[in-house]
C-alpha positions as CSV (number, residue, x, y, z in Angstrom):
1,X,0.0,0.0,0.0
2,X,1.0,3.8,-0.8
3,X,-0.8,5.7,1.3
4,X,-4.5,6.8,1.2
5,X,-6.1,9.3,-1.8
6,X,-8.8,11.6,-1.2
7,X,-10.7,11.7,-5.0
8,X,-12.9,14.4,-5.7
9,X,-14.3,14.9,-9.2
10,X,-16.8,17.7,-10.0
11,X,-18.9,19.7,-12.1
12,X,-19.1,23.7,-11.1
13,X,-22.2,25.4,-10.9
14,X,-22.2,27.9,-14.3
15,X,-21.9,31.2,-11.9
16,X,-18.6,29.9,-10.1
17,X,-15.7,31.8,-10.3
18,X,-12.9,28.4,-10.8
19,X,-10.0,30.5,-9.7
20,X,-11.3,31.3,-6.1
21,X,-12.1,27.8,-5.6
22,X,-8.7,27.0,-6.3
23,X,-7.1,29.4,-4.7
24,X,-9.4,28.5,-1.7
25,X,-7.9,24.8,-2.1
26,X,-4.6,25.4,-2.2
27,X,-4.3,27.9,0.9
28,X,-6.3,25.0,2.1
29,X,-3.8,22.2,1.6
30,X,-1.5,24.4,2.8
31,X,-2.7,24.9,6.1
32,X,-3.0,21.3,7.2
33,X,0.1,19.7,7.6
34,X,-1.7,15.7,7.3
35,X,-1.7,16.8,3.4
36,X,0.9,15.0,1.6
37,X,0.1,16.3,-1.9
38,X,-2.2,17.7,-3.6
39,X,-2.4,18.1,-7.6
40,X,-5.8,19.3,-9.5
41,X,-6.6,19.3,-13.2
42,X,-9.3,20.1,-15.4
43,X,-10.4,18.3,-18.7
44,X,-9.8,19.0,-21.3
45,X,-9.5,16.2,-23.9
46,X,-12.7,14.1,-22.5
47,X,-16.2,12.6,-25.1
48,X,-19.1,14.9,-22.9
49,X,-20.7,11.4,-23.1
50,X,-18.0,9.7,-21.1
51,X,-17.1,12.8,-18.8
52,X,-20.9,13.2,-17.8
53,X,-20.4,16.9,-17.1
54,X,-17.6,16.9,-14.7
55,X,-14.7,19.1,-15.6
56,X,-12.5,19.2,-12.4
57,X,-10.3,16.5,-11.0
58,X,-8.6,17.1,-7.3
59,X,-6.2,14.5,-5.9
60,X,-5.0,14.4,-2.0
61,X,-2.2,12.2,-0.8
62,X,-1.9,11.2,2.5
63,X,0.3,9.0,4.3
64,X,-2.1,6.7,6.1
65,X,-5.9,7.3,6.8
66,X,-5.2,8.3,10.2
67,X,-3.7,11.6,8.1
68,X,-7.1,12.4,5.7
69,X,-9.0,11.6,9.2
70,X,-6.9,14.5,11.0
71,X,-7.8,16.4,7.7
72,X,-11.2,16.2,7.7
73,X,-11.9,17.3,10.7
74,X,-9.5,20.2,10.3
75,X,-11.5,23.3,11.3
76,X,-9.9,24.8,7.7
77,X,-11.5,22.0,6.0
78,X,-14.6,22.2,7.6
79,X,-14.6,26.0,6.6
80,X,-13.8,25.3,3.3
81,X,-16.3,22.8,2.7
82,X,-19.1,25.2,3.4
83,X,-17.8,27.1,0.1
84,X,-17.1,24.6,-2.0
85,X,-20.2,22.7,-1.5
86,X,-22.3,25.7,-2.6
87,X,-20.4,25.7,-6.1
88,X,-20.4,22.3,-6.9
89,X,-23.4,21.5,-8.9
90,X,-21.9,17.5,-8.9
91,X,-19.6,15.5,-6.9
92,X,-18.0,12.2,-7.3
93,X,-15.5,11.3,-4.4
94,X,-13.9,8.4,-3.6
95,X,-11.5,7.9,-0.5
96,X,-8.9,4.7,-1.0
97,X,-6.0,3.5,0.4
98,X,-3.6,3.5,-3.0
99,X,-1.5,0.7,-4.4
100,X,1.4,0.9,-6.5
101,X,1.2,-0.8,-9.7
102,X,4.0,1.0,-11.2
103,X,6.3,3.3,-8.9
104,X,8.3,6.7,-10.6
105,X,10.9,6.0,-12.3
């Protein structure tokens, strides 16, 4: 095992100004230590049909679960969360411990 990933995938309501989210993320991250990584994206080559709307990938790395435990209950997050939730229109998320299939070279 690798660690444990904190997968969010979403759509953003049409009024949502992207860069303050983001910005709002990464001061985030920044605050709480338990964060390991973080890394974000947004699509850009996906069929609508397969994307189903979502455009933004975000990607957390902890080091064990213990760590994206601490995290969410981080009065930061909790902060945070209030905002973001009101911008999303859809959410996927997914919370795993990671294996390594193929390590960096």
């Amino acid at each position: 095992m690798a660690g444990f990933k904190h997968l969010v995938v979403v759509k953003f309501k049409e009024d949502v100004v992207v860069e303050e989210i983001l910005k709002g993320m990464e001061k985030l991250v920044s605050e709480v230590d338990a964060v390991k990584s973080f890394e974000w994206g947004q699509d850009i080559e996906g069929q609508e049909m397969l994307r189903q709307g979502f455009t933004h990938a975000f990607l957390m790395s902890f080091d064990k679960k213990e760590d994206y435990t601490a995290f969410v209950s981080h009065p930061s997050h909790i902060e945070f969360s209030a905002t973001f939730s009101t911008a999303i229109e859809k959410i996927v998320l997914l919370d795993f411990p990671s294996v390594i299939a193929k390590p960096p070279a």
